[in-house]
C-alpha positions as CSV (number, residue, x, y, z in Angstrom):
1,X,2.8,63.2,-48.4
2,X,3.8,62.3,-45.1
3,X,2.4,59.1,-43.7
4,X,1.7,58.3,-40.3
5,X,3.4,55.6,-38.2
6,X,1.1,53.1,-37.0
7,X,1.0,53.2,-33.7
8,X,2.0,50.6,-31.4
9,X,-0.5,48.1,-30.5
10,X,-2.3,48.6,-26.8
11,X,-0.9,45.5,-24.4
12,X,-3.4,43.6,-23.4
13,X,-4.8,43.4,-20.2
14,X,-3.8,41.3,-17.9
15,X,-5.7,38.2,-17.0
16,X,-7.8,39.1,-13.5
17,X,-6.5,36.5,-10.9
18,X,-9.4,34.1,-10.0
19,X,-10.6,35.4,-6.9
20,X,-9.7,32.5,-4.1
21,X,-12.9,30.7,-2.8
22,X,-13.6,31.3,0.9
23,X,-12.4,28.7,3.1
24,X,-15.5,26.8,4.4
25,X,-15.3,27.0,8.4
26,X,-14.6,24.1,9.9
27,X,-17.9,23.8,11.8
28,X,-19.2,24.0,8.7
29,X,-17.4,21.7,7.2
30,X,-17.7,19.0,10.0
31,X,-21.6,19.0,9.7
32,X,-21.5,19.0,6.3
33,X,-19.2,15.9,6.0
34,X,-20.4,14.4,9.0
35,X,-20.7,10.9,7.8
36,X,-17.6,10.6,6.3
37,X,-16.0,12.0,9.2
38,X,-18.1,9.4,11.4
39,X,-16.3,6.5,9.3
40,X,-12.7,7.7,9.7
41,X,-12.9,7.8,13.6
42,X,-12.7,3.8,13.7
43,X,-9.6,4.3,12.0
44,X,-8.3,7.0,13.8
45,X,-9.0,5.7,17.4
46,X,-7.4,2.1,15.9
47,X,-3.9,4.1,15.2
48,X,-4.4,6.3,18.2
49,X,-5.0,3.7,20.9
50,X,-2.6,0.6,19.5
51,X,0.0,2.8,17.2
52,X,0.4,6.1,18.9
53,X,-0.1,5.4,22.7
54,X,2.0,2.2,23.1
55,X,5.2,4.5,21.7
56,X,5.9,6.0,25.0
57,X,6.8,2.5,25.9
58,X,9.7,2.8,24.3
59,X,11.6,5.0,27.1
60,X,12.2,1.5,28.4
61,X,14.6,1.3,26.2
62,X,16.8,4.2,27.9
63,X,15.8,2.4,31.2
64,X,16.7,-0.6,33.7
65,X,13.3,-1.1,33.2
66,X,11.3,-2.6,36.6
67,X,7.8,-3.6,36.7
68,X,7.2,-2.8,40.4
69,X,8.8,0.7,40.1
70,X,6.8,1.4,36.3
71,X,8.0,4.2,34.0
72,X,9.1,6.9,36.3
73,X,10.5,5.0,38.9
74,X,12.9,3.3,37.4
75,X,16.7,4.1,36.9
76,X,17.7,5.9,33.5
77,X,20.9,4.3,32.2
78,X,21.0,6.2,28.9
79,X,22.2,3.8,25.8
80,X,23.6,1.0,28.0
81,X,21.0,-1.5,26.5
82,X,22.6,-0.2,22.5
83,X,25.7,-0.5,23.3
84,X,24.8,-4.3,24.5
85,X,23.4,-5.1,21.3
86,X,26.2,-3.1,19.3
87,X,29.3,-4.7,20.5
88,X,27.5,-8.6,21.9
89,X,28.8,-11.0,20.2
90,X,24.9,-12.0,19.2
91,X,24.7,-8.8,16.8
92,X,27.0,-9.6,13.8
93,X,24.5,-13.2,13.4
94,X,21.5,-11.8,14.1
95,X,22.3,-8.6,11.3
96,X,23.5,-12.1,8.7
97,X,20.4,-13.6,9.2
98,X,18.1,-10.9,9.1
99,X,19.7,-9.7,5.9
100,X,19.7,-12.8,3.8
101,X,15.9,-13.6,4.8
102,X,15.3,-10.0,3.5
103,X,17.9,-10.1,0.1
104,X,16.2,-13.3,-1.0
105,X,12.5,-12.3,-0.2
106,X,13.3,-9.1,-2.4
107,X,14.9,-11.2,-5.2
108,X,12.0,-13.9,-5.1
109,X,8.9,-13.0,-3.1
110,X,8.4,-9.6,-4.1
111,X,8.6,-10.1,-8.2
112,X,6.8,-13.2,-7.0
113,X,3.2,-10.8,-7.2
114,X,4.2,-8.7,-10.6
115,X,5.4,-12.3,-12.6
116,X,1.9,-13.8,-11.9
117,X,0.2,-10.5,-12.2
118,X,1.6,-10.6,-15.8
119,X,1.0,-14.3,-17.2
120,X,-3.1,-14.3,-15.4
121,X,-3.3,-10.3,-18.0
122,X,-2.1,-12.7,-21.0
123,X,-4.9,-15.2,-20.7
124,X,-8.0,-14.2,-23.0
125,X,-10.2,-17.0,-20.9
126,X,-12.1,-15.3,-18.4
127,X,-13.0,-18.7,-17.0
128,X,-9.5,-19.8,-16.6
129,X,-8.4,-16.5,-15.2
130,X,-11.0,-16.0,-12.3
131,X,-10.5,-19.8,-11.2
132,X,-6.7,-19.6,-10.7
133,X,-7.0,-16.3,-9.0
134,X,-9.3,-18.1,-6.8
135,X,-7.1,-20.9,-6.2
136,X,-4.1,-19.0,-5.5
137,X,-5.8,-16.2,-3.4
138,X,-6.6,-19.1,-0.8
139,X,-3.3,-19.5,0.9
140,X,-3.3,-15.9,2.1
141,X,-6.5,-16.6,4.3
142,X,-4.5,-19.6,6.4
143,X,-2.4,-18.6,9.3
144,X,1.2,-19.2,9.9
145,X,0.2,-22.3,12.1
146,X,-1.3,-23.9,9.6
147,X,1.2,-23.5,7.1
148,X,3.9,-24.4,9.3
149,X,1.7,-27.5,9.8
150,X,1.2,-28.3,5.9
151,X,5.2,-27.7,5.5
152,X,5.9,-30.6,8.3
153,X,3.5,-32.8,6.3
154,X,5.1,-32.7,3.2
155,X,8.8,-32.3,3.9
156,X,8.9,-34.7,7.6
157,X,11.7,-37.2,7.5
158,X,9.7,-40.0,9.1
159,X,6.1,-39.1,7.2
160,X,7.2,-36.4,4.6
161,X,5.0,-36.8,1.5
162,X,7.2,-34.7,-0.9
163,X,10.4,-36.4,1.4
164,X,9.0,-40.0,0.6
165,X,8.8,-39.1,-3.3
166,X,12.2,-38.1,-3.3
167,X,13.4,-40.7,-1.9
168,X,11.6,-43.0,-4.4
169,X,12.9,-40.6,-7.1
170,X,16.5,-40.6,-5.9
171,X,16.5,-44.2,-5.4
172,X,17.8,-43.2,-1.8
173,X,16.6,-45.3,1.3
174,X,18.1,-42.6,3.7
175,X,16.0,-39.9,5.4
176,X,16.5,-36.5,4.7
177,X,15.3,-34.3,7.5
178,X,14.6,-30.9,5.8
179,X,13.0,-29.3,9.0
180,X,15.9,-30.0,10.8
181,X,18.8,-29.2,8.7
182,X,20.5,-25.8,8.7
183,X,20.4,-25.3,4.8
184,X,17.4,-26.1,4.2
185,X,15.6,-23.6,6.4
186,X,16.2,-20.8,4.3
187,X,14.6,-22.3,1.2
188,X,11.7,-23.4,2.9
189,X,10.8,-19.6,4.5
190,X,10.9,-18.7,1.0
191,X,8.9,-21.1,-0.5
192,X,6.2,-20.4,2.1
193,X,6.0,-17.1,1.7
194,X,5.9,-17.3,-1.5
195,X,2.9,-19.7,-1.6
196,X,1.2,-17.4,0.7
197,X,1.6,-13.9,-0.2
198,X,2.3,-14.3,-4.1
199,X,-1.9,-14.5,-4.6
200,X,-3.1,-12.0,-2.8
201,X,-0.3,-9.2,-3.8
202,X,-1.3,-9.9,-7.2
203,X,-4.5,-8.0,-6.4
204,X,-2.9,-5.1,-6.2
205,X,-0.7,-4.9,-9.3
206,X,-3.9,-6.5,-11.3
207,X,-5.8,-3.5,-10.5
208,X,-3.2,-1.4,-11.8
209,X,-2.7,-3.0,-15.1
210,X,-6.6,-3.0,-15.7
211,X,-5.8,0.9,-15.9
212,X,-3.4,0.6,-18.9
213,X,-4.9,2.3,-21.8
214,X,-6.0,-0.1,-24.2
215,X,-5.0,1.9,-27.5
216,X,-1.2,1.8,-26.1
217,X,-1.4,-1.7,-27.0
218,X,-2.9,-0.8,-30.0
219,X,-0.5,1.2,-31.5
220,X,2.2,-1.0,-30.6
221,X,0.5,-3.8,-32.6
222,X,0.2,-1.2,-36.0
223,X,4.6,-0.7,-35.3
224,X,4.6,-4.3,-35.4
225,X,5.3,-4.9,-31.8
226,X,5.0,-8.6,-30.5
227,X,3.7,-9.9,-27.3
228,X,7.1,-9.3,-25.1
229,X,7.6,-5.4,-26.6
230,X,4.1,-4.8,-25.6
231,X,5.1,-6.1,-22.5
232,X,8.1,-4.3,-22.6
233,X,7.2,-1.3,-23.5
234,X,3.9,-0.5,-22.7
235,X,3.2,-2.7,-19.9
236,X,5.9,-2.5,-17.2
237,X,6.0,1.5,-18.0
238,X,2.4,1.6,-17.0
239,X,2.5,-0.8,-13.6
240,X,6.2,1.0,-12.4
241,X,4.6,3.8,-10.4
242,X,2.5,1.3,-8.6
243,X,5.8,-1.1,-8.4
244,X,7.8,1.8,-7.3
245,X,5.4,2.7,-4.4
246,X,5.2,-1.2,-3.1
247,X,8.9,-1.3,-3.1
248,X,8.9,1.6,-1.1
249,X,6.5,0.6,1.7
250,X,7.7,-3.0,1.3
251,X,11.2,-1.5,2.3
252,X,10.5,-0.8,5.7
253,X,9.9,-4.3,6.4
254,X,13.3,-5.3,5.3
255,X,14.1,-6.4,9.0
256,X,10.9,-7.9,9.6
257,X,11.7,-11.4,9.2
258,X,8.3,-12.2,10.7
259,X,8.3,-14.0,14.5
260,X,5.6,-16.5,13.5
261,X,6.6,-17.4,10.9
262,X,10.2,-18.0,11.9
263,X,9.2,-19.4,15.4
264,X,7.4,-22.0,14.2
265,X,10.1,-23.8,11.9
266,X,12.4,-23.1,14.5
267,X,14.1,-26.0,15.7
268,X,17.2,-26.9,18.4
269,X,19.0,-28.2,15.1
270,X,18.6,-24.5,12.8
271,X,18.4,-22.1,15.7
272,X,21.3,-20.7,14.6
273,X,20.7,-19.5,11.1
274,X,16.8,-19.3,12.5
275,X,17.8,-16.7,14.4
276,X,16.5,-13.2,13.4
277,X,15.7,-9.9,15.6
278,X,12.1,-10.7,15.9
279,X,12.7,-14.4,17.4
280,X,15.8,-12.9,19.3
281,X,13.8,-10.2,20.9
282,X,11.3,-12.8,22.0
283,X,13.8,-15.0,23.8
284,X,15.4,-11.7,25.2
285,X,12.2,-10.2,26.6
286,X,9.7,-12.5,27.3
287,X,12.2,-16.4,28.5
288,X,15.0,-14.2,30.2
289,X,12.7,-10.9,31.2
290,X,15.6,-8.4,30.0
291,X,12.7,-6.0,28.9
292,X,14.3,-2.7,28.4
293,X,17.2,-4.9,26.6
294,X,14.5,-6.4,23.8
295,X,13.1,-2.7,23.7
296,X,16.0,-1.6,22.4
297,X,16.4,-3.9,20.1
298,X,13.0,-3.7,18.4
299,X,13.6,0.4,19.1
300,X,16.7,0.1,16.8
301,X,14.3,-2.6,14.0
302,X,11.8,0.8,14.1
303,X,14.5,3.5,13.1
304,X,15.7,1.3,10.7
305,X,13.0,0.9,8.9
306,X,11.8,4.6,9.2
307,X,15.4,5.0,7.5
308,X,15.2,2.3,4.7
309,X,11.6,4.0,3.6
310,X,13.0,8.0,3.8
311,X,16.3,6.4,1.5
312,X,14.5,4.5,-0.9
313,X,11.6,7.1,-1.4
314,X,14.8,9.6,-2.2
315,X,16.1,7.2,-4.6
316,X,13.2,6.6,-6.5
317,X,13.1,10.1,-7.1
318,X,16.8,10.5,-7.7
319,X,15.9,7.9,-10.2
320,X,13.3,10.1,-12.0
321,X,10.2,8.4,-10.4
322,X,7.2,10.1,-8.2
323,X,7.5,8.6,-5.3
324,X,5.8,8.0,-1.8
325,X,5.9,11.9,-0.2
């Protein structure tokens, strides 16, 4: 008896594509949204009018720039103004001194923010937690002025309250000018920016380790993990997207030594290792009116930064992490 081959099972049909939603019109959509449209136009105009607009300015840079004869009138003279700052003799010490500020503000003030971030997650007292977040969110509210002005008090040769302890310490009746002297003004740029911005970037990477899942910690505790592993391994994987994006946008900044800042503990005894593009750009342009010359210098500070944030968002993911863009 002859038995029939099964046949071959029917393919299934294939899943309907989802049918794609009609694009709301964008009349439509601006009445709809309305408000929150209404709340990004502050925004908007602020980048437009102080961001956008003051770009153009920077054809002075290309330019013998004169007042009296304004954008169009005066002469064009190409890169003359780059090749100034490329091969002056100021360049080479400016570069030095812009680059250490930046190498020792990423070594120390930018881990400055994740270290405290860490220790204020270990403490269990709520109390204790809130008041020194308090406390050390306070500096960032005081301007450069003032901090300048606390720094003088403390560390003054003639009235120096942290100088006069020394001194008592060290047994050591001379004076010890630390606003004056050359090695000493690196350390203190530090140590105020640290004491300024450490509290308030804490915010940030404190709001990202509230999102760690709880059970992570958890299970690490049933594999017998201790405090540091947890840290280790469950913490700093869960923060180093957030870390990863700060680093990128704080990269940017890398020649931003900040004028204020800088300006302020500048004296006629460190002005040479004082010195950065932001102060030098000052006394270019504004006490010996070479305008289009300072324009090209902070011109060449802008494309720098625009490549230090393109490089380091392609090595973070070169490096296996997400990312800015």
């Amino acid at each position: 008896m002859a038995t029939d081959l099964a046949t071959p099972p029917k393919a299934a049909p294939k899943a309907k594509k989802a049918k794609r939603a009609d694009r709301v019109p964008l009349g439509t959509a601006l009445v709809r949204y309305r408000w929150l449209y209404l709340m990004l136009l502050p925004g908007l105009a602020y980048f437009a009018i102080f961001k956008y607009l003051p770009m153009y300015g920077v054809t002075i840079a290309f330019q013998d720039f004169l007042p009296f004869l304004g954008y169009s009138g005066s002469p064009w003279v190409g890169f003359k103004h780059f090749e100034a700052l490329f091969t002056g003799g100021d360049f080479g010490k400016l570069m030095y001194n812009t680059l250490l500020l930046a190498l020792l503000h990423v070594l120390i003030v930018f881990p400055a923010p994740i270290i405290v971030a860490l220790l204020l997650n270990e403490l269990r007292l709520r109390i204790l937690k809130r008041s020194i977040q308090s406390l050390i969110y306070i500096p960032h509210f005081l301007s450069w002025a003032i901090v300048a002005s606390v720094t003088y008090v403390l560390f003054s040769a003639d009235f120096g309250v942290l100088s006069g302890w020394m001194r008592d310490f060290l047994h050591d009746t001379a004076k010890i000018d630390y606003m004056a002297q050359e090695e000493w003004f690196r350390p203190l740029i530090i140590l105020q920016q640290v004491w300024k911005m450490t509290g308030w970037g804490t915010i940030i990477y404190l709001a990202a380790l509230a999102g760690v899942d709880p059970n992570l910690y958890e299970a690490a505790r049933m594999d017998g993990a201790g405090r540091f592993r947890q840290l280790w391994h469950v913490t700093l994987p869960a923060i180093r997207p957030t870390v990863v994006v700060m680093a990128i946008l704080a990269s940017g900044n890398l020649l931003d030594s900040g004028f204020e800042q800088i300006w302020l503990m500048t004296t006629a005894l460190n002005r040479d290792v004082a010195n950065v593009f932001d102060t030098y750009v000052y006394y270019a342009g504004i006490q010996n009116a070479a305008i289009s010359y300072s324009t090209a210098v902070g011109l060449f500070k802008g494309v720098a930064g625009v490549i230090l944030i393109f490089g380091s968002n392609w090595l973070a993911k070169r490096l296996g992490q997400r990312g800015l863009f």
